[in-house]
C-alpha positions as CSV (number, residue, x, y, z in Angstrom):
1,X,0.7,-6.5,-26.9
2,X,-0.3,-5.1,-23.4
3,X,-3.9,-3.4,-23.4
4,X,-2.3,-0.4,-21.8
5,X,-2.6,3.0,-22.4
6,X,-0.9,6.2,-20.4
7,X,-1.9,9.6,-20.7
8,X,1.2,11.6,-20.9
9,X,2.2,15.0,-19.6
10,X,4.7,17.6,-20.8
11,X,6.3,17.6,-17.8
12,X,7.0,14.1,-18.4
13,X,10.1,15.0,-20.5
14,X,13.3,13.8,-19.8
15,X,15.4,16.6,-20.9
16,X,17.7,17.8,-18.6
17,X,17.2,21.5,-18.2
18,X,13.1,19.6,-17.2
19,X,15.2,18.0,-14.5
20,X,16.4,20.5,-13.1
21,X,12.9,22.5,-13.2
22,X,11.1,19.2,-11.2
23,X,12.9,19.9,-8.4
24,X,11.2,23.8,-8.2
25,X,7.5,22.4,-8.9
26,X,4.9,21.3,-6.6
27,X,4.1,17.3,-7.4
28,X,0.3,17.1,-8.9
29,X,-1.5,14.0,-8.4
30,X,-3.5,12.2,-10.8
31,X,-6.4,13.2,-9.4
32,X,-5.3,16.8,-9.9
33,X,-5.1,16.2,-13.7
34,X,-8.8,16.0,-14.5
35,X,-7.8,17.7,-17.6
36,X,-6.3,14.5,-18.7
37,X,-9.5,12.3,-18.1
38,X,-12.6,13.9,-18.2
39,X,-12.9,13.0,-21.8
40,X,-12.7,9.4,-20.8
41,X,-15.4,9.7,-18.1
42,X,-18.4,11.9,-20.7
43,X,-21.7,10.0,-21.0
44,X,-20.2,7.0,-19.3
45,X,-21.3,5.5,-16.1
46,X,-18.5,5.3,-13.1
47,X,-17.7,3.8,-10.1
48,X,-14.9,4.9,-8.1
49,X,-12.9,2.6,-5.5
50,X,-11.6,5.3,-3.3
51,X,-10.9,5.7,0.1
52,X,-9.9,9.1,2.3
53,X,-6.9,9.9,0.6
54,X,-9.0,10.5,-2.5
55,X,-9.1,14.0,-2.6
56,X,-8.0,16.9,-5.4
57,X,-6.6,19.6,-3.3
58,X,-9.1,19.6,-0.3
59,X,-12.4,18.3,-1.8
60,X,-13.0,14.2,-2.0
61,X,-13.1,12.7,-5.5
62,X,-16.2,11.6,-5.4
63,X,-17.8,15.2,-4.8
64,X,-15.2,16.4,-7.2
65,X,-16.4,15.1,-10.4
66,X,-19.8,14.9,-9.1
67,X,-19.6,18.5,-9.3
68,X,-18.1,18.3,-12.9
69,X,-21.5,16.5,-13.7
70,X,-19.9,13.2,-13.9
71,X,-21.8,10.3,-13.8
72,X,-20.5,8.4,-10.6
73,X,-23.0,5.6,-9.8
74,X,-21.2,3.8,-7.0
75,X,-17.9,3.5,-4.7
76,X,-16.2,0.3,-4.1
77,X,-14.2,1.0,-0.9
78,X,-11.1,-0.9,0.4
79,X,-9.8,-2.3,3.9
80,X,-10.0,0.5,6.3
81,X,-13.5,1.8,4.8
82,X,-14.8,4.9,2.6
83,X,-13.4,6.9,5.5
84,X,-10.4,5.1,6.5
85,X,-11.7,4.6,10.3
86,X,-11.9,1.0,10.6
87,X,-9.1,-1.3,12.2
88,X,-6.5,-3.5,10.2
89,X,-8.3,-6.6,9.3
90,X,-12.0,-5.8,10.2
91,X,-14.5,-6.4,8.1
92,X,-15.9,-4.0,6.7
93,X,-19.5,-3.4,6.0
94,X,-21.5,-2.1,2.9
95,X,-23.2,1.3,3.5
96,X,-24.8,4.5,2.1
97,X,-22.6,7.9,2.0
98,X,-24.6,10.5,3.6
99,X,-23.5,13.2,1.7
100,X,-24.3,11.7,-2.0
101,X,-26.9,9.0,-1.5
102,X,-24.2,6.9,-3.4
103,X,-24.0,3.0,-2.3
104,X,-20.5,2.1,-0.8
105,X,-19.6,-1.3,-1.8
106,X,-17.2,-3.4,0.8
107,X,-14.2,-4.7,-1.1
108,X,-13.5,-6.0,2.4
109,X,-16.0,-7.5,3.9
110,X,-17.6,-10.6,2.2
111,X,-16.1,-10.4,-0.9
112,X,-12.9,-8.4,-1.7
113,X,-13.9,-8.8,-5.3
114,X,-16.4,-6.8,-7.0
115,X,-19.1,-9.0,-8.7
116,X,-20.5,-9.1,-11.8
117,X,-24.0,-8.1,-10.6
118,X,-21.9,-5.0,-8.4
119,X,-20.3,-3.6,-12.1
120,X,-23.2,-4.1,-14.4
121,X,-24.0,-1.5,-16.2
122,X,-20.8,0.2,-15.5
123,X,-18.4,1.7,-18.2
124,X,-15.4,2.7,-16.1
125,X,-14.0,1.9,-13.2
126,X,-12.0,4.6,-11.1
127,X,-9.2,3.3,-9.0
128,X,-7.7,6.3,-6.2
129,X,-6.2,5.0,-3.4
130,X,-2.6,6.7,-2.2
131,X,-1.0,3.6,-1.3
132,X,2.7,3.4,0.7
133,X,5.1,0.9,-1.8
134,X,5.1,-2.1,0.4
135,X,3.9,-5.4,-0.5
136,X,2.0,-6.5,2.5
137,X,-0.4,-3.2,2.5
138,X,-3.3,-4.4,1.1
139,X,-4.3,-1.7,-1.1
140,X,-2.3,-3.3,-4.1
141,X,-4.4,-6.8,-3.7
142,X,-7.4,-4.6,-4.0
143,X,-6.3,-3.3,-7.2
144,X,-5.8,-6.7,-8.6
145,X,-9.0,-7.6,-7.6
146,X,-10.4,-4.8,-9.0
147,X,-8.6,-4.8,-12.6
148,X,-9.5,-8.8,-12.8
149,X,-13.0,-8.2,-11.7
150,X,-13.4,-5.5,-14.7
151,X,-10.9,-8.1,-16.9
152,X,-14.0,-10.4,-16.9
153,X,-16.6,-8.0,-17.5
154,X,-14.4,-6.0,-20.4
155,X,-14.7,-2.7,-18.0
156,X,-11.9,-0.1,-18.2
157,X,-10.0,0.4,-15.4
158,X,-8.7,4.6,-15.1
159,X,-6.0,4.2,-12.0
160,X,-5.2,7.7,-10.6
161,X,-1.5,8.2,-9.8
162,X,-0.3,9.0,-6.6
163,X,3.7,9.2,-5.1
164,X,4.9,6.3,-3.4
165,X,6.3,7.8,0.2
166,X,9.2,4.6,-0.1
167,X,9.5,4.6,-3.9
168,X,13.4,5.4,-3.6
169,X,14.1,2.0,-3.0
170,X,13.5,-1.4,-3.4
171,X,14.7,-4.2,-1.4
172,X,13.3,-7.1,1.2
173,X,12.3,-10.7,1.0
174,X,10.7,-12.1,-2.6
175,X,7.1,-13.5,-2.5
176,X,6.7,-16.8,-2.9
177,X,3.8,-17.9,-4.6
178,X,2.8,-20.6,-2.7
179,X,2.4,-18.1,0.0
180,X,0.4,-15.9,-1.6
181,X,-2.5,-14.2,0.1
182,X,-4.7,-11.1,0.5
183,X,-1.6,-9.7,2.6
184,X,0.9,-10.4,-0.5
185,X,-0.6,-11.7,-3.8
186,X,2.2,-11.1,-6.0
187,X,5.9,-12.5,-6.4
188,X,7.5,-8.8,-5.6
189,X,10.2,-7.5,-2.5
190,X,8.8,-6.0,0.2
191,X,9.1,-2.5,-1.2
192,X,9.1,-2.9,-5.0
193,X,9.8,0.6,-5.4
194,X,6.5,1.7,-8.4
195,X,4.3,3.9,-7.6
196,X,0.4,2.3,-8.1
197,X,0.1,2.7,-11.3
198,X,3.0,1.5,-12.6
199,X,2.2,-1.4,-10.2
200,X,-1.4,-1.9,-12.2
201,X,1.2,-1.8,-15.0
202,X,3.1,-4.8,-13.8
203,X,0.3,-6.8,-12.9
204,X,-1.6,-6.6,-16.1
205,X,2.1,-7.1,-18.2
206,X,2.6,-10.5,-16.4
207,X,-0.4,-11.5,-16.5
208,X,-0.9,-11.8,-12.6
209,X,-5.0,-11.5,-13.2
210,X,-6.8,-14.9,-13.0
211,X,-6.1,-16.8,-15.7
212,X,-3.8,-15.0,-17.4
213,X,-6.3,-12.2,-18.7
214,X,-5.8,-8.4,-18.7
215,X,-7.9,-5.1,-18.3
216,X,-7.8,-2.3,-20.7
217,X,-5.7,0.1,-18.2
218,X,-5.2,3.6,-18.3
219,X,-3.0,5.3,-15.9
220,X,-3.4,9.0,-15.1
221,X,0.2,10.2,-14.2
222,X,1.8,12.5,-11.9
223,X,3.6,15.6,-12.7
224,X,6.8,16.6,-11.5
225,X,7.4,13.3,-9.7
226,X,10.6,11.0,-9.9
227,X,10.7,7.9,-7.5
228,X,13.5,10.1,-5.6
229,X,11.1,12.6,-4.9
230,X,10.2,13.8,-1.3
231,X,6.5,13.6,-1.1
232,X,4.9,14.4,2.4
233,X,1.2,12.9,2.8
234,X,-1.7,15.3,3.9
235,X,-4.1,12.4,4.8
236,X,-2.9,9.2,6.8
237,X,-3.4,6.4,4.4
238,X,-5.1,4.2,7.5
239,X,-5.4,4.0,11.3
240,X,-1.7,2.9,12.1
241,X,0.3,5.4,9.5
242,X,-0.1,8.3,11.4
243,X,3.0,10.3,9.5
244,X,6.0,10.4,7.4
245,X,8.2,8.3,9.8
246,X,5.4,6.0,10.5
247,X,5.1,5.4,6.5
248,X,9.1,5.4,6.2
249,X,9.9,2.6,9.5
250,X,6.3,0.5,8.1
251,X,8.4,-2.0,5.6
252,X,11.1,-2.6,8.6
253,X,8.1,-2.7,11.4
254,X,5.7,-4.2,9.6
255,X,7.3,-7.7,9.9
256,X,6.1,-7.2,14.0
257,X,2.6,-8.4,12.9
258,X,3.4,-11.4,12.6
259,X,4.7,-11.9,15.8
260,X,3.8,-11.0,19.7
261,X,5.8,-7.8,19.6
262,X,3.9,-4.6,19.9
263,X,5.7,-2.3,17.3
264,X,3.2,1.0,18.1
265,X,-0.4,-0.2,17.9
266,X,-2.4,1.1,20.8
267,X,-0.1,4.2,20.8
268,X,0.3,7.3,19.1
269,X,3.7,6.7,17.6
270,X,2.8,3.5,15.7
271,X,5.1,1.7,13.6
272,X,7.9,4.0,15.4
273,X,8.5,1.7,18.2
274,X,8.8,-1.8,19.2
275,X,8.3,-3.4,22.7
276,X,6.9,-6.3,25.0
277,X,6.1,-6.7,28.6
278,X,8.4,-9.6,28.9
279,X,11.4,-7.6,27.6
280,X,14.3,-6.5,29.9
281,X,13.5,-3.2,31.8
282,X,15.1,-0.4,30.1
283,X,14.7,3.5,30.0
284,X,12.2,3.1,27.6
285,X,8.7,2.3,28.5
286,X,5.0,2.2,27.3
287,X,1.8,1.1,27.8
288,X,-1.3,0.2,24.8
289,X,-4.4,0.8,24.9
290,X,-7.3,0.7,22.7
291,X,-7.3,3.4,20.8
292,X,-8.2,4.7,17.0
293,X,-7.6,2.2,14.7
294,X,-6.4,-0.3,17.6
295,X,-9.4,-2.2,20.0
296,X,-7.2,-4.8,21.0
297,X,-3.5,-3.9,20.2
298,X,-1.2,-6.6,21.3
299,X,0.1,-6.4,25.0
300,X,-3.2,-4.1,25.5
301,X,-2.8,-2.9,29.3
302,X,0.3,-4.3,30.0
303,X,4.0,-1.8,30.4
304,X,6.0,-2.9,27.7
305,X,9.8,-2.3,27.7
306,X,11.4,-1.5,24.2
307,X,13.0,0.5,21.4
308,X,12.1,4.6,20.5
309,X,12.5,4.6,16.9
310,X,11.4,8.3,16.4
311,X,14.5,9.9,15.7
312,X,15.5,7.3,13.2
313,X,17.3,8.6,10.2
314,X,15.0,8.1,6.7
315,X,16.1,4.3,5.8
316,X,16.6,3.2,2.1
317,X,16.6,-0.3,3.0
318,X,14.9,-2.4,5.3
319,X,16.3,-2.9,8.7
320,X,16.6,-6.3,10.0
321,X,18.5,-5.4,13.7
322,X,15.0,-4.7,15.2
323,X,13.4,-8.1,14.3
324,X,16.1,-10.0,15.1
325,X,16.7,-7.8,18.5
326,X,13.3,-8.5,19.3
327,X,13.6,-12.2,19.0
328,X,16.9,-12.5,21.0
329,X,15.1,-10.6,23.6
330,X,12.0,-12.5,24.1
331,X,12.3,-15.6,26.8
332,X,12.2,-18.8,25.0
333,X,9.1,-20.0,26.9
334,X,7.3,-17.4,24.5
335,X,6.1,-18.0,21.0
336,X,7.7,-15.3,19.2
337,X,6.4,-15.6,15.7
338,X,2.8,-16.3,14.8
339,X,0.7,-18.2,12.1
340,X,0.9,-14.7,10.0
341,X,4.5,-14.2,10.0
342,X,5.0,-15.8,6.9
343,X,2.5,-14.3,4.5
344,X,4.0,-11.0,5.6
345,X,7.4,-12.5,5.1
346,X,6.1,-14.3,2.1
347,X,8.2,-17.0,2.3
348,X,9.3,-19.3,5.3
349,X,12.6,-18.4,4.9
350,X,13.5,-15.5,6.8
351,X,12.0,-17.3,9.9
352,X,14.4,-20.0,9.6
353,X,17.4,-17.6,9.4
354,X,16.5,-15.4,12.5
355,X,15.5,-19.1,14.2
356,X,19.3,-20.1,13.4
357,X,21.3,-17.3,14.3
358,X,21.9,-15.5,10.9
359,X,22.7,-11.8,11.1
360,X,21.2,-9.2,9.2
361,X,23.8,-8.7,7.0
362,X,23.9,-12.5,6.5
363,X,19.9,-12.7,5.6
364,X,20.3,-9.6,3.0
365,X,22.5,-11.2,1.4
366,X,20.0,-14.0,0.4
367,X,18.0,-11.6,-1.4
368,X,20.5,-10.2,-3.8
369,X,19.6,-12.5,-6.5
370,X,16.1,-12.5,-6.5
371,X,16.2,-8.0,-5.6
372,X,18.6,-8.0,-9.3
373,X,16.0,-10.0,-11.2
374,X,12.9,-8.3,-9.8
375,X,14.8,-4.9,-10.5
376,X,15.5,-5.8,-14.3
377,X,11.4,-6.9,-14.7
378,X,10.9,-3.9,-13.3
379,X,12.1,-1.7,-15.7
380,X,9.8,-1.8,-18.5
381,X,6.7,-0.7,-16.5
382,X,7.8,2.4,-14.8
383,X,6.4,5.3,-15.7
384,X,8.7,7.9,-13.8
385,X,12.8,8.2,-13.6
């Protein structure tokens, strides 16, 4: 039996005159709900893994319950930093926030982990962090971490439910395990379609956590929220998402990083175009430059010829014509993909195909099988319709 527990809402109900009132009422965030957890959290000591999304209304979490005279002892914070200013990849350091005095712990730096001697005397560990839905954003690996770390040490993990932006659909190349990495620990799609908590669900249900064990897990849900719903984020989840289309053209774009096409970076539309300076000339032109987020963006300084993917139509499935354009447009004396390509494909597949020719249509096809299984496992961990 899974060591699980959610606390429900009334506007959980699946009635139908309740579905028709969701789509009248405001979403409210985990966070939001403090009536649902501040029970859990009295006389307990609490560390919070949070980043700059973490916020109920416009206040941060952290000053939030310190406010409601909880006891919050530390923050554990994720790539990107407490503040969400550092670039993809950097390590990040440990620090001191200047506003509480509270030690901020690096879960990307030297360790990604937290460590026995970082969670001792610890009751409860907090885990807010508004995340996108696709596999190869690391904020999911960091909840693993997190919920194995606190596994080991019999710590309860309280996971504060936020909307997934691409939680409408789920679809893109399996993980294979063999490829498994900080970018992609788990054998999901691309866009698995759960929000986070029902994510922490799946990963404590199969038993994902080293060595098979599993956290005591309690998820704080959302109100008002199915995975159709239209959800608008306030705060950019990092440096590169800079807005809904961003978020929404990521699972299609993202593939670019692990190759030597700019898809943004260095801009401020990233993750809504594609280029290279070795491209044909077209209409279309830019130029990156270090910017927020980006010191060294790929093709930094040089004018890059490409693709405006602004005024895109919302996708519901992940758009293979732009890789594969990309690669039939780059001169064969060029490397197009890099070492990384795979762990963000998560398989050494869909390399191969776009190497041989294979359309789109063709390489979707592949993943039918594997979408139809995931899809079935999926099932008994969601939380929302």
């Amino acid at each position: 039996m899974l060591n699980f527990q959610l606390i429900s809402c009334a506007q959980n109900s699946k009635t139908s005159i309740k579905k028709v009132l969701k789509q009248e009422l405001v979403i409210k965030t985990g966070a939001e709900n403090t009536h649902l957890y501040l029970n859990l959290l009295k006389g307990k000591n609490i560390a919070i893994v949070c980043n700059q999304t973490s916020v109920i209304k416009n206040t941060h979490l952290v000053d939030s319950l310190l406010s409601l005279g909880v006891k919050v002892k530390k923050v554990f914070s994720p790539e990107h930093g407490f503040r969400g200013k550092a670039d993809a990849a950097a390590h990040v350091a440990d620090a001191v926030d200047t506003k509480t005095g509270l030690p901020i712990l690096s879960l990307h730096g030297k360790s990604k982990k937290p460590s026995a001697k970082q969670l001792e005397n610890i009751d409860v560990v907090i885990f807010d962090i508004q995340d996108v839905g696709v596999r190869f954003y690391t904020y999911i690996s960091t909840l693993h971490y997190v919920m194995e770390a606190c596994a080991e040490n019999g710590i309860e993990v309280i996971v504060l439910d936020r909307p997934n932006p691409n939680g409408h659909y789920v679809d893109g190349p399996m993980l294979e395990t063999k490829h498994a990495s900080f970018v992609g620990k788990h054998p999901v799609p691309v866009v698995y379609g759960m929000t986070i908590g029902e994510y922490g669900q799946m990963i404590n249900g199969e038993k994902w956590l080293k060595n098979g064990t599993q956290c005591k897990l309690t998820v704080i849900p959302l109100e008002n929220y199915t995975h159709d719903s239209e959800y608008s984020l306030a705060i950019r989840p990092s440096p590169n998402l800079p807005n809904d289309k961003s978020i929404n053209l990521y699972p299609s774009l993202g593939f670019f990083e692990g190759t030597i096409i700019n898809a943004g970076r260095g801009t401020e539309f990233q993750f809504q175009r594609y280029g290279a300076s070795f491209f044909p000339k077209s209409d279309f032109s830019y130029t990156p430059k270090a910017n927020f987020g980006a010191k060294y963006p790929k093709q930094k300084g040089k004018l890059c010829y490409g693709v405006d993917l602004r005024a895109t139509k919302k996708l519901s499935a992940i758009n293979l014509e732009w890789l594969i354009d990309a690669y039939n447009k780059t001169p064969k004396t060029e490397r197009f993909f890099g070492k990384t390509f795979t762990i963000h494909a998560g398989n050494t597949k869909l390399q191969k195909q776009i190497e041989q020719g294979l359309t789109a249509k063709e390489i979707r096809k592949t993943w039918s099988k594997d979408l139809k299984r995931f899809k079935k496992k999926r099932e008994q961990y969601l939380i929302y319709e």
